[in-house]
C-alpha positions in Angstrom: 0.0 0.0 0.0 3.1 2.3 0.4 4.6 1.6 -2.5 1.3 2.3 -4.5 0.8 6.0 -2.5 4.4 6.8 -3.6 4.1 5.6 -7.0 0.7 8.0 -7.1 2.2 10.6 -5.5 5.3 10.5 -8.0 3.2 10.3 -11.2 0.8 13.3 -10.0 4.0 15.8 -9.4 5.1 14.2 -12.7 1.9 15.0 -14.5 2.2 18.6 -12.9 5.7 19.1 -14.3 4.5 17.9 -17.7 2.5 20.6 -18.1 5.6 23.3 -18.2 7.3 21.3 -20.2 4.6 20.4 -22.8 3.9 24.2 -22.9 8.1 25.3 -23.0 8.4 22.4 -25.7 5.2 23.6 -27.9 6.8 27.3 -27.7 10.5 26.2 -28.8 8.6 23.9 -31.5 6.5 27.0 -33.0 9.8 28.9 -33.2 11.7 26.2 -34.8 8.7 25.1 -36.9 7.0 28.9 -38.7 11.3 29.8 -39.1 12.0 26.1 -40.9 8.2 26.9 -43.2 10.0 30.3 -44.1 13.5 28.6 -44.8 12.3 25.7 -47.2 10.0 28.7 -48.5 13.2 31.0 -49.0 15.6 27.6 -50.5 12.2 26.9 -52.6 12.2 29.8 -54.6 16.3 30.0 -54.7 17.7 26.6 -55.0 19.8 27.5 -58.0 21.9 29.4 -56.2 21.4 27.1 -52.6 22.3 23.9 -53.6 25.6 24.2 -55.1 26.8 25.2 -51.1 25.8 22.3 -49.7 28.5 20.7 -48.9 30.0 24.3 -47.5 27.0 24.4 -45.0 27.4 20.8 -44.1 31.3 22.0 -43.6 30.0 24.7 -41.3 27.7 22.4 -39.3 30.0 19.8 -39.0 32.7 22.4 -37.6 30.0 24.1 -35.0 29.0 20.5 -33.7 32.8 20.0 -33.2 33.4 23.8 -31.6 30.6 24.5 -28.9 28.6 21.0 -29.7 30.8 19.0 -26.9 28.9 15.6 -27.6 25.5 17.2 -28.8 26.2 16.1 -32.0 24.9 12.4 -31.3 21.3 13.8 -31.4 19.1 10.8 -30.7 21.4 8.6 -29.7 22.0 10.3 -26.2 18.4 10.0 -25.6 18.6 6.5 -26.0 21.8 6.5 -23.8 20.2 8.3 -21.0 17.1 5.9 -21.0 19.6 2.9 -20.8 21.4 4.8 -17.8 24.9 4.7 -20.1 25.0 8.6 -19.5 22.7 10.9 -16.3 21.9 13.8 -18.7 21.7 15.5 -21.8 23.3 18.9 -22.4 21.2 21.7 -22.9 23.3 23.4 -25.8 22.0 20.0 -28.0 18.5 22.6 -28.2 20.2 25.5 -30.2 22.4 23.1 -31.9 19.9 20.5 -33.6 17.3 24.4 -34.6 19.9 25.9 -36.3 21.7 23.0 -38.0 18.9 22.2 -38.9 17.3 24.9 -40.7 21.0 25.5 -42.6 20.1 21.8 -43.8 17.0 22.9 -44.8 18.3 26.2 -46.5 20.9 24.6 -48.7 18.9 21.6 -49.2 19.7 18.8 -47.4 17.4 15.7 -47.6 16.4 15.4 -44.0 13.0 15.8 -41.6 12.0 17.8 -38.8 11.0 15.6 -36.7 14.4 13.9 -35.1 14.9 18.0 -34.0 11.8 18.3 -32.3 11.8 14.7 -30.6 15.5 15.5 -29.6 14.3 19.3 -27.9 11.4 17.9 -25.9 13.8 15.2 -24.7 16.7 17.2 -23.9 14.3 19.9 -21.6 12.3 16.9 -20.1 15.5 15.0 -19.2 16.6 18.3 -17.7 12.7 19.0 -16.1 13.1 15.4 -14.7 16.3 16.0 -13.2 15.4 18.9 -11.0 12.3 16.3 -9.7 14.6 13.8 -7.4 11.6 11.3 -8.1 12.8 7.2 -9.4 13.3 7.1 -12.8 12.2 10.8 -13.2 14.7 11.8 -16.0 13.6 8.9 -18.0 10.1 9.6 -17.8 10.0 13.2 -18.1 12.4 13.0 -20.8 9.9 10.3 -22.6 7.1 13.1 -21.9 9.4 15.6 -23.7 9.7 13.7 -26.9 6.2 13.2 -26.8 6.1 17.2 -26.7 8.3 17.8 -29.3 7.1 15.1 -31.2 3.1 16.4 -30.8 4.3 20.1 -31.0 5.7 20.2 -33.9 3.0 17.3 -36.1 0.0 18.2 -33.8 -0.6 14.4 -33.3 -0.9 14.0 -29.5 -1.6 10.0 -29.1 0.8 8.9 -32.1 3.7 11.1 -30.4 3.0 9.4 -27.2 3.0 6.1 -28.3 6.3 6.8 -30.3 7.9 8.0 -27.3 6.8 4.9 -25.2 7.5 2.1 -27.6 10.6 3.8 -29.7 13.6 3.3 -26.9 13.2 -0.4 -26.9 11.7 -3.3 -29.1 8.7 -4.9 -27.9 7.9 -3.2 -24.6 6.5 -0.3 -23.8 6.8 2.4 -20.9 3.6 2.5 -19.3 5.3 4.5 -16.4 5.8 7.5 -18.3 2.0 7.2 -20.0 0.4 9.8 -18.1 2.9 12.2 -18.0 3.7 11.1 -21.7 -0.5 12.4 -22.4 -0.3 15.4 -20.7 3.2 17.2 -22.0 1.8 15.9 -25.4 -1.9 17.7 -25.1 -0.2 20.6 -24.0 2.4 21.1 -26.7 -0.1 20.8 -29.0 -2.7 23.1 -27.5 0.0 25.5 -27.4 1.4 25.1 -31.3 -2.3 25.1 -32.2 -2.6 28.9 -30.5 0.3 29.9 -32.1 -1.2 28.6 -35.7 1.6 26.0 -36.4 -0.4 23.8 -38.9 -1.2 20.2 -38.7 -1.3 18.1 -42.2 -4.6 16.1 -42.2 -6.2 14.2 -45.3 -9.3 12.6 -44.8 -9.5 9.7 -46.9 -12.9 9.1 -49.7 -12.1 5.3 -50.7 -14.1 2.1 -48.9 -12.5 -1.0 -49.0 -13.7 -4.2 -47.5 -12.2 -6.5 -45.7 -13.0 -9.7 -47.5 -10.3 -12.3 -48.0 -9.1 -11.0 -51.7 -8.6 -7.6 -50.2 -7.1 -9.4 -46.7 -4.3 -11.1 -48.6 -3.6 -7.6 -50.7 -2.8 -6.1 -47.4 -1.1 -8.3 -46.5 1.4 -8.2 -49.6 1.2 -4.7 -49.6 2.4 -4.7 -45.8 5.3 -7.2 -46.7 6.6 -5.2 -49.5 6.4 -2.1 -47.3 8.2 -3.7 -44.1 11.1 -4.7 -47.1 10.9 -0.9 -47.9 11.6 0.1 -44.3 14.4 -2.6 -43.9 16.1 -1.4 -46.7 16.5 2.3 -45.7 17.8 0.8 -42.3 20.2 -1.4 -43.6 21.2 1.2 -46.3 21.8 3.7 -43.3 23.8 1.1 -41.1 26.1 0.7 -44.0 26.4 3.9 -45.2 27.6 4.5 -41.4 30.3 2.2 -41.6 31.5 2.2 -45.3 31.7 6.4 -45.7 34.6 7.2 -43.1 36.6 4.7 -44.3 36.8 6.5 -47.6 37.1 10.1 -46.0 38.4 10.0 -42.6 37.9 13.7 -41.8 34.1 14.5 -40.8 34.6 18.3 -42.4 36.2 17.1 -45.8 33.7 13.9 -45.4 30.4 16.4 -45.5 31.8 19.1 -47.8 33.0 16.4 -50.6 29.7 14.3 -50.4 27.6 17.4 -49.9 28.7 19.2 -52.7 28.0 16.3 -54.9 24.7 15.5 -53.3 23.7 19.6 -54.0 25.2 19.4 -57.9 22.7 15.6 -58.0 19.7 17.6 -56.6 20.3 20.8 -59.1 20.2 17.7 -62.2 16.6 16.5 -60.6 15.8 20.1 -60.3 15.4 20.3 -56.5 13.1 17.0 -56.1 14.7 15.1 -53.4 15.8 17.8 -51.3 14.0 18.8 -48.2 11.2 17.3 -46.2 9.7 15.5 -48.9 6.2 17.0 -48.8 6.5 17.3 -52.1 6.6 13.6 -52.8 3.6 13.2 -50.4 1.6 15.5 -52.3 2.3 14.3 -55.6 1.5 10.2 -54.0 -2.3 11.6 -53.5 -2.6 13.8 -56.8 -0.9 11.1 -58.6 2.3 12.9 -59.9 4.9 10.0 -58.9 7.6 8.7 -61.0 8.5 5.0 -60.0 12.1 5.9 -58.8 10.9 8.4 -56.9 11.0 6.2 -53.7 14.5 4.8 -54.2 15.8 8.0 -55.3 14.6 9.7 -52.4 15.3 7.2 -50.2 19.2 7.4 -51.3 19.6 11.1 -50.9 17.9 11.2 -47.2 20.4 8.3 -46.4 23.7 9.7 -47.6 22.7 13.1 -46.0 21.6 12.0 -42.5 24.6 9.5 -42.2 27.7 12.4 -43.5 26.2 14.8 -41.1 22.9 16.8 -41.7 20.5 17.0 -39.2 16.5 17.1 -39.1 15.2 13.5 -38.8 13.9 10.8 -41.4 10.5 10.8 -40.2 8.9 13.3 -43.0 11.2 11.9 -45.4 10.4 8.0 -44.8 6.5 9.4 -44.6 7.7 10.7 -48.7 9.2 7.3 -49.6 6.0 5.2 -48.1 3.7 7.6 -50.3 5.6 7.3 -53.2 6.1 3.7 -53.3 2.3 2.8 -51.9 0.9 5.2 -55.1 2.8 2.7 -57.4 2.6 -0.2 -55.5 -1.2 0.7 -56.2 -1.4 0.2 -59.7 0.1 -3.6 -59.2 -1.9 -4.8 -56.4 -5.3 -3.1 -57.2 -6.3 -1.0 -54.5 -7.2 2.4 -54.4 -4.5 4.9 -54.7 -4.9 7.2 -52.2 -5.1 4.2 -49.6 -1.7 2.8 -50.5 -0.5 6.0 -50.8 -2.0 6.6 -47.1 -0.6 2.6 -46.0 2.6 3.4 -47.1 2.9 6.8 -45.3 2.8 5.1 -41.8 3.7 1.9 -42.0 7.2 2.3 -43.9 8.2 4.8 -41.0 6.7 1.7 -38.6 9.2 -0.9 -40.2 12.1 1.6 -40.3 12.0 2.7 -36.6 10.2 -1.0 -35.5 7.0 0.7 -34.0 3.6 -0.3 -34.3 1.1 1.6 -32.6 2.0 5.1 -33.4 1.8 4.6 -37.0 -1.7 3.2 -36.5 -2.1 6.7 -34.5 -0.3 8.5 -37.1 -3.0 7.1 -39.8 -6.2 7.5 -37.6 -5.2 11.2 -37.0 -4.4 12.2 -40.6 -6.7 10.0 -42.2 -9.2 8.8 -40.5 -10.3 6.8 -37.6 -12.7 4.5 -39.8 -9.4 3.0 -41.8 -8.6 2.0 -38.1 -7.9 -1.9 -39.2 -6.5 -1.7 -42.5 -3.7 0.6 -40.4 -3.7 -2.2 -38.1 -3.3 -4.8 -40.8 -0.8 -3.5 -42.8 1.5 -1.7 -39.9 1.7 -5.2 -38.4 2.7 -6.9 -41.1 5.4 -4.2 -42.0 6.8 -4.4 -38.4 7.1 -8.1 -38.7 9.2 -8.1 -42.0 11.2 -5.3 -41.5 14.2 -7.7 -40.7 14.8 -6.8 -37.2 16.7 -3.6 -38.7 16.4 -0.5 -37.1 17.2 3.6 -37.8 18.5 3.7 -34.7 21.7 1.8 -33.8 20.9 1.8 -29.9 17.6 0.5 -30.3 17.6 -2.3 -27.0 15.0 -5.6 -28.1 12.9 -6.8 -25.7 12.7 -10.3 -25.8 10.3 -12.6 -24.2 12.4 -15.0 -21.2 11.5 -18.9 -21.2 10.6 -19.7 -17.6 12.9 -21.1 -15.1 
């Protein structure tokens, strides 16, 4: 009966402090979020002269990371590290590092997200929030309730940040301890970007599609062919990790030679794989896709997120997804803008081996009716993703045979 007063005691002061931080987290994200709209605005209508200095900015970003970064520049992966009590706490400077590297990615066009930015702010001020708390495990949950602020913030998607933050950190288990405080830093974020008129992409989908054994079994293949989808920008990112530095040893002369040619690639394509990828994802529902439009832009988010550009791959897998479900649609028979909707969450699902927050991410974009073809095809993507993972530190839970 103790424990079970302290435990509710601890998660009430918990839930309190969640509500500063959602609201500190949803300010920081509308900052970094209307300046990053008026960046890929600014690079949109100048990319001719932007992209040739790519590789320069990546120079500079690489150098600033190395000059007042001091360990910042592992971005995600000291979240990870702090969750698996490898480090105590993330340094505050990672906030101004991860906005303004990444909207120089963004001006020069870099093929990155937003996203990884966002999740990596809320969890750098919740860490710090949970910290000055002195409950159990407070840094880890309040900095779980911080990417689920960032994460909500910055998309406006409350429940599929929260689940994200709970299930992302390890395989196959999920932090129900941080739930409550996960919901409230997430409403409030997004209460507070909503005030301050940061937009929220929604597309309500006009198909039906029922669920008979033909269309089961198309699902099903569709699922399978996106779960190889989001295995293949994993894998293509854990090798690109390993093979690049041992062809340029030096990080700065690493991003400025791959950069540069990466910028002089994007001015051939005429600015098509640069950025978020929105442009992809627009094109999947209007039906303006080219069939390499998925590989290409997979290739271009991988080489510039593993030399050294910053954002996230979240947008950018959400463009691969909707570029390969609208062709994938065409094979398999299905209406388009479903597979293009399918593909947008559960490639990101396979890639980062979560389930339920895709299924979020599709009933709050799209639709809560499409609930169990999300569920249907997410599944089957997280099953045959490989095991493979964006994120190297990515612990598995696995199931122990009894004694």
């Amino acid at each position: 009966m103790k424990k079970y007063i302290f435990f509710c005691r601890d998660q009430l002061i918990m839930c309190l402090a969640a509500v500063p931080l959602g609201a500190v987290t949803g300010l920081v994200c509308v900052l970094f979020g209307k300046v990053l709209n008026r960046v890929i605005n600014f690079h949109s209508e100048n990319y001719l002269f932007f992209l040739p200095f790519l590789g320069a900015a990546g120079a500079l970003i690489v150098w600033c990371y190395s000059k007042f970064g001091k360990g910042s520049d592992r971005g995600m992966a000291l979240l990870f590290e702090v969750y698996q009590e490898k480090r105590s706490s993330i340094p505050l400077r990672l906030v101004p590092m991860i906005i303004g590297s990444t909207w120089l990615t963004h001006l020069f066009g870099g093929s990155a997200g937003r996203e990884g930015a966002a999740v990596q702010i809320g969890g750098t001020l919740g860490s710090y929030l949970g910290d000055k708390t002195k409950i159990s495990n407070g840094n880890k949950i309040m900095m779980i309730s911080g990417m689920a602020a960032g994460f909500s913030g910055l998309f406006r998607i409350p429940l599929a940040a929260v689940f994200f933050s709970l299930e992302v950190l390890r395989r196959g288990a999920i932090e129900y301890s941080a739930l409550l405080p996960a919901l409230v830093s997430a409403y409030t974020a997004n209460c507070v970007t909503g005030l301050f008129g940061l937009e929220k992409f929604t597309r309500h989908l006009n198909c039906e599609i029922s669920l008979g054994i033909p269309e089961f079994m198309k699902l099903i293949l569709l699922g399978v062919l996106f779960g190889l989808a989001g295995m293949l920008f994993s894998l293509l990112m854990k090798k690109l990790r390993a093979f690049l530095p041992g062809l340029i040893k030096n990080d700065i002369l690493r991003i400025l030679a791959f950069g540069t040619a990466i910028g002089l690639l994007s001015l051939v394509f005429r600015d098509r794989y640069s950025g978020l990828g929105t442009n992809l994802i627009t094109d999947g529902f209007s039906g303006n896709i080219m069939p390499w439009d998925f590989a290409l832009k997979m290739i271009f988010t991988a080489l510039c997120l593993t030399i050294g550009y910053t954002g996230g791959e979240f947008t950018p897998l959400f463009s691969i997804g909707a570029s390969l479900g609208f062709v994938l649609s065409g094979l398999i028979g299905l209406p388009s803008e479903l597979c293009v909707a399918l593909g947008y969450i559960s490639v990101l699902g396979s890639a980062t081996n979560t389930f339920i927050s895709p299924v979020f991410i599709g009933a709050e974009l799209f639709g809560t009716e499409y609930i169990p073809v999300f569920m249907t095809v997410c599944a089957v993507a997280r099953i045959c993703n490989g095991n493979q993972t964006i994120y190297p530190l990515q612990e598995q839970q696995t199931l122990k045979a009894d004694e």
